[in-house]
C-alpha positions as YAML, in Angstrom:
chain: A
units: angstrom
residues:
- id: 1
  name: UNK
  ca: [-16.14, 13.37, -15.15]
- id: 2
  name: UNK
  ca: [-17.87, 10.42, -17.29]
- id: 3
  name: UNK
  ca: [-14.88, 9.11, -17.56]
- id: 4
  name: UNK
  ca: [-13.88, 8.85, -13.63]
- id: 5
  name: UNK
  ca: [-17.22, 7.79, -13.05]
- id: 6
  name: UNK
  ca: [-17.02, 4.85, -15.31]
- id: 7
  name: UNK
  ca: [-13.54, 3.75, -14.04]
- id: 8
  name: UNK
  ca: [-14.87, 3.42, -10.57]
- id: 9
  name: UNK
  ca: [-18.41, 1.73, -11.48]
- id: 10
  name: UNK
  ca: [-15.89, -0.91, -13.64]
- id: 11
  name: UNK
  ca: [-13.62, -1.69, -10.39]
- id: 12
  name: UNK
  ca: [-16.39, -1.47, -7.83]
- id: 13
  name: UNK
  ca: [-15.74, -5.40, -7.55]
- id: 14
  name: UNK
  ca: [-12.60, -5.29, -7.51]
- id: 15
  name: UNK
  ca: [-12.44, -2.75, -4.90]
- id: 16
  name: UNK
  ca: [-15.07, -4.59, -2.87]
- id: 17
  name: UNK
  ca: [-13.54, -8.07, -2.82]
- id: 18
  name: UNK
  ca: [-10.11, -6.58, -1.64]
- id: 19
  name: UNK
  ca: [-11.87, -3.99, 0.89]
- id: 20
  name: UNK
  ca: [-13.44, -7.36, 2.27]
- id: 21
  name: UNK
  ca: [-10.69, -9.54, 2.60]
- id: 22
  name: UNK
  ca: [-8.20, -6.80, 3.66]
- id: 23
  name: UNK
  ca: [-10.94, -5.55, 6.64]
- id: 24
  name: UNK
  ca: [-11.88, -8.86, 7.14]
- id: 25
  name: UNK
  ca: [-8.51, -10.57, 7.98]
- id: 26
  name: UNK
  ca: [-7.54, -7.58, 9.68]
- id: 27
  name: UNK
  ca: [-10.71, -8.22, 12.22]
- id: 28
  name: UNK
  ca: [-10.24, -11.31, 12.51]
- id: 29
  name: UNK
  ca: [-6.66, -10.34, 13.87]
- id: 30
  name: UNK
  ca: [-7.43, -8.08, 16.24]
- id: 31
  name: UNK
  ca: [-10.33, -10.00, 18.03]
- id: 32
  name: UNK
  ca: [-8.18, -12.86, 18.54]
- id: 33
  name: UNK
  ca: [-5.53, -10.85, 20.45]
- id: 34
  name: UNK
  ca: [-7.57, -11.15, 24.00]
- id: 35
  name: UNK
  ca: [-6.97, -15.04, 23.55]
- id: 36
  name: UNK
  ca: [-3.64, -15.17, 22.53]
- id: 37
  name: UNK
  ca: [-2.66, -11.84, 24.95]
- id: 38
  name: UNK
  ca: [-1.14, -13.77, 27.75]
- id: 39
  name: UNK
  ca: [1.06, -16.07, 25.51]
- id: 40
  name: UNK
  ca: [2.67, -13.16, 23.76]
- id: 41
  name: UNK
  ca: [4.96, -11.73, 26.46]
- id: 42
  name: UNK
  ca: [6.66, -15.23, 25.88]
- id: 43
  name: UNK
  ca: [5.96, -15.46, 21.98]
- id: 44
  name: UNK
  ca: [8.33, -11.73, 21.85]
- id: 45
  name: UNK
  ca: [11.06, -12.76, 24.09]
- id: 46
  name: UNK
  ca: [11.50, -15.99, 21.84]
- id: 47
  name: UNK
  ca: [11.21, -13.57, 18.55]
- id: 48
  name: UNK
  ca: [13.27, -11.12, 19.78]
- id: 49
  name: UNK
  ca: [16.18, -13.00, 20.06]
- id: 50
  name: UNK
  ca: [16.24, -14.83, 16.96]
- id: 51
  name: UNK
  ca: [18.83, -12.48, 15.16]
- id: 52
  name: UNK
  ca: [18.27, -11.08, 11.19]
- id: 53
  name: UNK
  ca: [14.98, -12.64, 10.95]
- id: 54
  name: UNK
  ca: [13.56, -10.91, 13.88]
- id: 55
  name: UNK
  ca: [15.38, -7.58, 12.26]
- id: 56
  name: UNK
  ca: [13.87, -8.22, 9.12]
- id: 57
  name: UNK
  ca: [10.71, -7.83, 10.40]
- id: 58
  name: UNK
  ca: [11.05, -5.52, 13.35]
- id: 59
  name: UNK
  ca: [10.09, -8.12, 16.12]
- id: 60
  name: UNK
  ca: [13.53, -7.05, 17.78]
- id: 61
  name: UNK
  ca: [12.08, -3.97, 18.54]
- id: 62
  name: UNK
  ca: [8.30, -4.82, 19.72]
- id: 63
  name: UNK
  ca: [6.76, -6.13, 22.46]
- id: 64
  name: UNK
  ca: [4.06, -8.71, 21.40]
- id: 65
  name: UNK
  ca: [2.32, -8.52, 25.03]
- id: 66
  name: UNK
  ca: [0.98, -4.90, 23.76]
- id: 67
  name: UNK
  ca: [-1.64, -4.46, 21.60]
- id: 68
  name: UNK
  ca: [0.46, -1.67, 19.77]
- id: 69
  name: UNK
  ca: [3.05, -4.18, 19.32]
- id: 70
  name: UNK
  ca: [0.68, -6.71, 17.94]
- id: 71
  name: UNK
  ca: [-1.25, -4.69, 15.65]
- id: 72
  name: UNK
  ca: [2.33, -3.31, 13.96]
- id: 73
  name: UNK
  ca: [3.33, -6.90, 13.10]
- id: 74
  name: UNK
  ca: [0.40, -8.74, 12.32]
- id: 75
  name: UNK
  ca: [-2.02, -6.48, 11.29]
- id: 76
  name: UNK
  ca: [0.98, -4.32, 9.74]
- id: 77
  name: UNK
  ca: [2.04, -6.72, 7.17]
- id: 78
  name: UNK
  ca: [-1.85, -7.49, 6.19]
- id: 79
  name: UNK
  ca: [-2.30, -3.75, 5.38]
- id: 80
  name: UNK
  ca: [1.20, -3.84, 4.15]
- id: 81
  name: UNK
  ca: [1.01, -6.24, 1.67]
- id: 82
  name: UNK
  ca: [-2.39, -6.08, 0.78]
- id: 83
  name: UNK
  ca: [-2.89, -2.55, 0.28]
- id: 84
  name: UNK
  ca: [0.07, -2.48, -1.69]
- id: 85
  name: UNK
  ca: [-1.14, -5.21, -3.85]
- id: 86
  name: UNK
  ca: [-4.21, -3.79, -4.89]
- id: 87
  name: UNK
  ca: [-2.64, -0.14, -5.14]
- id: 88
  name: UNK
  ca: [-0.02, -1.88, -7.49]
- id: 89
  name: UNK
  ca: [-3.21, -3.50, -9.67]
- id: 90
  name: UNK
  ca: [-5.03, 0.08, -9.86]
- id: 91
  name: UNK
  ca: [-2.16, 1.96, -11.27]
- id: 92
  name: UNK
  ca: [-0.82, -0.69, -13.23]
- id: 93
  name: UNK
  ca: [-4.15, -1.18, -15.53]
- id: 94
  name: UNK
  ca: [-5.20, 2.52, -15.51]
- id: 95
  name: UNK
  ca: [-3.79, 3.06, -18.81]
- id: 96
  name: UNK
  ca: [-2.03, -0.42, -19.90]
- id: 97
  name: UNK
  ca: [-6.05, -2.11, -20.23]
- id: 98
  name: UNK
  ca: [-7.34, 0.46, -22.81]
- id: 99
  name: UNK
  ca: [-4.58, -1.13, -25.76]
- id: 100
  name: UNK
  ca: [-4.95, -4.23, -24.34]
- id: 101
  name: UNK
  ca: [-8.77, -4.65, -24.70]
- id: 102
  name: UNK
  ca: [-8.13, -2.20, -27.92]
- id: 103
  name: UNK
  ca: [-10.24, 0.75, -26.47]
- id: 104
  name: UNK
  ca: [-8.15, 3.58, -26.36]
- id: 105
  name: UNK
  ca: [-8.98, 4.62, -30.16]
- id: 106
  name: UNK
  ca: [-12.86, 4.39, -29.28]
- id: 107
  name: UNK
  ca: [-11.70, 6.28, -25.97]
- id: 108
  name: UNK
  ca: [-9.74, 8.94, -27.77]
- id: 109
  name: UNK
  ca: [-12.11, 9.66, -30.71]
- id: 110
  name: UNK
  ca: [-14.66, 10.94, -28.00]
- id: 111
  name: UNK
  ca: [-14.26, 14.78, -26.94]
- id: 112
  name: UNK
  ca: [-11.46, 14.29, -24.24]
- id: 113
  name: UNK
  ca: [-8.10, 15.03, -24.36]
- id: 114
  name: UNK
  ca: [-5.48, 12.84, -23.35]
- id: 115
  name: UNK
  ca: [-4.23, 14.74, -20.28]
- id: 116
  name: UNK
  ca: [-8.38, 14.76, -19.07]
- id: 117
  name: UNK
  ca: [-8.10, 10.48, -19.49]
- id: 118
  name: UNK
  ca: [-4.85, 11.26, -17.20]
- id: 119
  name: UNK
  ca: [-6.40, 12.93, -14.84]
- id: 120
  name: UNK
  ca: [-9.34, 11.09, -14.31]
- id: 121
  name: UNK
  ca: [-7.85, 7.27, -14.09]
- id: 122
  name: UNK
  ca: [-5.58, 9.02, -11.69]
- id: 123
  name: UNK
  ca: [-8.04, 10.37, -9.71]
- id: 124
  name: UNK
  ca: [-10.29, 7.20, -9.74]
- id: 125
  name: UNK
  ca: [-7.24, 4.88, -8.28]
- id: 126
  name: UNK
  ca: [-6.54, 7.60, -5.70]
- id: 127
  name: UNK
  ca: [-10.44, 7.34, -4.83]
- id: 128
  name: UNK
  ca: [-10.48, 4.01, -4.54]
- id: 129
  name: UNK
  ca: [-7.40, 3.62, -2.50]
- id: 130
  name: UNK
  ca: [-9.13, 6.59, -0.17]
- id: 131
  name: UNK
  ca: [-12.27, 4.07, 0.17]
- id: 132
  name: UNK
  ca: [-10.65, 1.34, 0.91]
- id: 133
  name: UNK
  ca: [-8.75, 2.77, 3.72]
- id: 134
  name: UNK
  ca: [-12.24, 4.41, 5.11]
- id: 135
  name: UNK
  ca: [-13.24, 1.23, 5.23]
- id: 136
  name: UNK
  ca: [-10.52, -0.70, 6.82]
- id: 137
  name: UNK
  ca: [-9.97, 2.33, 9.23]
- id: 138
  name: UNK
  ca: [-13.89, 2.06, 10.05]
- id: 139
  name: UNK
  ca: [-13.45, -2.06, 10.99]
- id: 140
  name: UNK
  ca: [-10.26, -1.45, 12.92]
- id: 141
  name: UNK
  ca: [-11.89, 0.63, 15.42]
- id: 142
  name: UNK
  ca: [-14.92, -1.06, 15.83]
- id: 143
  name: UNK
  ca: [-12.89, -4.05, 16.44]
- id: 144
  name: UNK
  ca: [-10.97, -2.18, 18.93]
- id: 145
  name: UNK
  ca: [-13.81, -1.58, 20.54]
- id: 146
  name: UNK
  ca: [-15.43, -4.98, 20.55]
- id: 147
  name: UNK
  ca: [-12.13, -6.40, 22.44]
- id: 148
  name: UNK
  ca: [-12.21, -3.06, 25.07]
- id: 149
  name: UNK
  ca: [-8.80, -1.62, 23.95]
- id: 150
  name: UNK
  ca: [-7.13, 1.10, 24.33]
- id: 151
  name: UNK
  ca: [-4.60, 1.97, 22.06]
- id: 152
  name: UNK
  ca: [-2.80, 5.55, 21.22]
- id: 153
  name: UNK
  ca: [-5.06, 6.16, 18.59]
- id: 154
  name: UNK
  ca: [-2.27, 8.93, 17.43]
- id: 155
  name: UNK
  ca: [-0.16, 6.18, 16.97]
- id: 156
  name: UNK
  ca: [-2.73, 4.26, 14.99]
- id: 157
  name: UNK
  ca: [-2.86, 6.99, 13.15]
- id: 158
  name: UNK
  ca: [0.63, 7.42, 11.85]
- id: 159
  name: UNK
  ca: [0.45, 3.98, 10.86]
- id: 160
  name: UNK
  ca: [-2.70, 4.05, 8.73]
- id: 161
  name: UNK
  ca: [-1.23, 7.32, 7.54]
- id: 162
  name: UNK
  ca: [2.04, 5.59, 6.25]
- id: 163
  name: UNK
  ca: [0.27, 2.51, 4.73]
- id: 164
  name: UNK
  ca: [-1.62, 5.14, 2.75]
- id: 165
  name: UNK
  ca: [1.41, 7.14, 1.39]
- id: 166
  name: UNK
  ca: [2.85, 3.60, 0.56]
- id: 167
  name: UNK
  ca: [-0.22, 2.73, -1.47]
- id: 168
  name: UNK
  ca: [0.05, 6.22, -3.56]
- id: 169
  name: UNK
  ca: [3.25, 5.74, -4.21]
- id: 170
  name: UNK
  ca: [3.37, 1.65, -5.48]
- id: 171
  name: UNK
  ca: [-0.27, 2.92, -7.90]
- id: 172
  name: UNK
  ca: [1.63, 6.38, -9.00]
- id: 173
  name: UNK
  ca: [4.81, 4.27, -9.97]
- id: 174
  name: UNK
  ca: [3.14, 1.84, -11.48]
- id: 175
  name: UNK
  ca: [0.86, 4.44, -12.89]
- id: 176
  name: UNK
  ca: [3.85, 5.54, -14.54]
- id: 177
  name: UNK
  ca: [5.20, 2.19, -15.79]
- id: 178
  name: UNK
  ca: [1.15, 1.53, -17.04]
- id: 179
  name: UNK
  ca: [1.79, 4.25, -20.06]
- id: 180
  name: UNK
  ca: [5.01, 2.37, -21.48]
- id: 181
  name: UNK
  ca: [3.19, -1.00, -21.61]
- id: 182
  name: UNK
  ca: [0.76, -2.94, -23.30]
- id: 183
  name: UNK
  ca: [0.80, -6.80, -21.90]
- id: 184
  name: UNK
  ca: [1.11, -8.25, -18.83]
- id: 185
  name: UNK
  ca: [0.04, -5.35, -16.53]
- id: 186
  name: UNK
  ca: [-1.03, -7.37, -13.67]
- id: 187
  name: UNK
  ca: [1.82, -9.37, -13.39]
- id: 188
  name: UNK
  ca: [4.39, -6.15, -13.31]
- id: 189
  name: UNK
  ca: [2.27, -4.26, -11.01]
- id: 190
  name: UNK
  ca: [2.48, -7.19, -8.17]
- id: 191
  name: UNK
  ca: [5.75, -7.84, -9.15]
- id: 192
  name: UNK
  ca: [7.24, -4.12, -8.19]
- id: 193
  name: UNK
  ca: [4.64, -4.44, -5.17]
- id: 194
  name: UNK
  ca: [6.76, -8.16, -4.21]
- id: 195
  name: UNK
  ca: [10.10, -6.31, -5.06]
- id: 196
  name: UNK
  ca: [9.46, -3.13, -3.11]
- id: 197
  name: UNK
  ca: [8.71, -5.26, 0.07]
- id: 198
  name: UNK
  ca: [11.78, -7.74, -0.33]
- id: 199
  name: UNK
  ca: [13.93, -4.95, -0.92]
- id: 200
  name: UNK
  ca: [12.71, -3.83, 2.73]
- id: 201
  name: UNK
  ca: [13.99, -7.19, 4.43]
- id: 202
  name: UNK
  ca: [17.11, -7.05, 2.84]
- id: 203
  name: UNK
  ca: [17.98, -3.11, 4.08]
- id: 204
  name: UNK
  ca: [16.82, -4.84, 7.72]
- id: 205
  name: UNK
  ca: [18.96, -7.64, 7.43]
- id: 206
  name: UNK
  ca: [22.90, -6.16, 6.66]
- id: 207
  name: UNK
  ca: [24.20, -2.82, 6.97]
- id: 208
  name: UNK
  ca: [25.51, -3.04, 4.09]
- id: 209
  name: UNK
  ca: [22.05, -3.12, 2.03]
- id: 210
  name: UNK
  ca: [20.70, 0.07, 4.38]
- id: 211
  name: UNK
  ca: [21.13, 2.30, 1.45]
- id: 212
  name: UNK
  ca: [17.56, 0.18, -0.31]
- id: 213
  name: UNK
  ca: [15.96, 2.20, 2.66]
- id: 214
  name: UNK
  ca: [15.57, 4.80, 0.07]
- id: 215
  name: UNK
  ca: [14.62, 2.98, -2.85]
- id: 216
  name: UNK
  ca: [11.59, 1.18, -1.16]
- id: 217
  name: UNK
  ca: [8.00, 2.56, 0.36]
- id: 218
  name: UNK
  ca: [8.13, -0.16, 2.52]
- id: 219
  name: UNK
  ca: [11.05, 1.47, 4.44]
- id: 220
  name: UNK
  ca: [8.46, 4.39, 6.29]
- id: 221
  name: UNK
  ca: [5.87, 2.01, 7.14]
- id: 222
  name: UNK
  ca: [8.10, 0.37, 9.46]
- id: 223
  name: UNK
  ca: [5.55, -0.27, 12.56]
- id: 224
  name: UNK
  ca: [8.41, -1.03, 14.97]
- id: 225
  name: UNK
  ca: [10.23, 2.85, 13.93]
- id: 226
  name: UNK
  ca: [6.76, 4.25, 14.19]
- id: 227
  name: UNK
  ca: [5.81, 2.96, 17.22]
- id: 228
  name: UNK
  ca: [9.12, 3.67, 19.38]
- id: 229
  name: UNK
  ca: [9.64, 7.65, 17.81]
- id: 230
  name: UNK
  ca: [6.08, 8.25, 17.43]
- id: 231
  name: UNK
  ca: [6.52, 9.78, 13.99]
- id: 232
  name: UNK
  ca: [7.32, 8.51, 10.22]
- id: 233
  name: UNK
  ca: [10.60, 8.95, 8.63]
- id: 234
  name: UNK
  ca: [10.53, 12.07, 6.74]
- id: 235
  name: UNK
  ca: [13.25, 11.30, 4.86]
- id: 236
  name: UNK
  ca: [12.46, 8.33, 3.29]
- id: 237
  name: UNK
  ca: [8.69, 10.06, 3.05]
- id: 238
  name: UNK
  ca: [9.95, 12.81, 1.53]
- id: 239
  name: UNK
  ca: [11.71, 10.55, -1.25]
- id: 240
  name: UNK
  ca: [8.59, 7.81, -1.69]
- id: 241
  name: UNK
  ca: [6.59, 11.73, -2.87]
- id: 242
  name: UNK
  ca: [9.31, 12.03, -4.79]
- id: 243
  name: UNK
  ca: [9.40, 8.55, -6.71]
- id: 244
  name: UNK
  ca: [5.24, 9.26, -7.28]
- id: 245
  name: UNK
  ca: [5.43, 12.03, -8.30]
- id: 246
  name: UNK
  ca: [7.88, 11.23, -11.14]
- id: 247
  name: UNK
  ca: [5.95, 8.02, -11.71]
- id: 248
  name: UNK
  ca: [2.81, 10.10, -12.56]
- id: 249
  name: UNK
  ca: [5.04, 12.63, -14.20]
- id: 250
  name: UNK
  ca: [6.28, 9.94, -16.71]
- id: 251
  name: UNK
  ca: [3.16, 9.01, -17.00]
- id: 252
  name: UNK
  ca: [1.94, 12.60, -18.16]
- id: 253
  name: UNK
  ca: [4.74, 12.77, -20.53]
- id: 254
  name: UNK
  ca: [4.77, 9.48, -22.11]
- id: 255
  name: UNK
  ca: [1.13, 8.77, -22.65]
- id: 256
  name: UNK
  ca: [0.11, 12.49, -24.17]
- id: 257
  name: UNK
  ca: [3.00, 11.77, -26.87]
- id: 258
  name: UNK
  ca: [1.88, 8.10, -27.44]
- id: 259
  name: UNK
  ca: [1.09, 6.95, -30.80]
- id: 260
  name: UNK
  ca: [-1.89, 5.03, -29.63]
- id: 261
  name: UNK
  ca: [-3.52, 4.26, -33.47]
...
């Protein structure tokens, strides 16, 4: 596990700053609910009624005044996009860095074989994905506490659950994409991160684009479908395990038939 172990020592800064900024803003979110409680039974009404955009982001559905409500939107599209950011960066540069930087030959000369290097980048971005969400799980209860709410932590739950399975899937695709490229890893990763959650609005917004519902992670992490049924969408769950799983499949494939030298 030398390997694994120096993956995770090489992102520990990366996987601090976002842990910090992701915890941090959502914090800051939740302990300025008690001030702005009061103003958003009027704040919902007002979204609520303003057509596709409040269907785009689920504000049709939600009532601000809760906390439950509050936390989906706000603190939703923090973990949302954020998490899926920094999932997108892990799985993107897993295996796209070491012909970049021109040390997969120096890698590969060592005795490891190419499915162990699979194994253990994989298992490093899952690790730090499970940290991070230790973490921001950790600070969203403690700020919970610090503002004397309540909330159905089962609910909470699901939630934190479903931002999880959307981060494994965005690193495991772009895990996937990471063994067919050399340049410009960054850039891709956040760019199928950005697509993945525009695609979302765009299902909410016309009937007609519903059918993205199954193309996009974004579509089971919908706070305001969580919150009302209680439960994730299993069938857009059940296809986001689906899209990972071939992304790390591909992955597999490509990269232990790669002429690397």
């Amino acid at each position: 596990m030398t390997l694994l172990k120096h993956e995770l020592r090489q992102g520990k800064i990366s996987l601090f700053l976002w842990t910090t900024v992701i915890a941090l803003m959502l914090a800051v979110c939740i302990l300025i609910y008690p001030d702005m409680e009061s103003q958003m039974s009027e704040i919902s009404g007002m979204f609520s009624n303003m057509g596709g955009f409040s269907a785009a982001f689920g504000m049709d559905k939600l009532n601000f005044g809760e906390f439950l409500g509050f936390f989906g939107i706000e603190c939703g599209n923090i973990l949302g996009l954020g998490g899926s950011f920094f999932a997108a960066l892990l799985g993107i540069q897993a295996l796209a860095k070491e012909e970049k930087e021109g040390t997969a030959e120096f890698l590969l000369t060592h005795p490891v074989s190419r499915t162990q290097v699979l194994f253990q980048k994989l298992s490093a971005v899952f690790l730090q994905l499970v940290l991070l969400n230790i973490v921001v799980i950790g600070v969203t209860a403690f700020s919970v506490s610090m503002i004397g709410e309540h909330p159905d932590w089962k609910t909470l739950s699901l939630l934190f659950f479903a931002y999880f399975c959307l981060q494994l899937e965005i690193a495991a695709v772009c895990f996937g994409v990471s063994a067919f490229i050399i340049n410009g890893g960054p850039a891709v990763g956040l760019a199928i991160a950005t697509l993945f959650y525009f695609l979302n609005i765009i299902a909410n917004l016309t009937e007609g684009a519903r059918f993205l519902k199954y193309i996009t992670p974004f579509s089971y992490t919908e706070s305001s479908d969580i919150i009302m049924s209680g439960s994730i969408d299993g069938r857009y769950l059940t296809i986001g395990i689906s899209f990972a799983l071939l992304g790390v499949a591909a992955a597999f494939f490509h990269y232990r038939n790669k002429d690397l030298f």
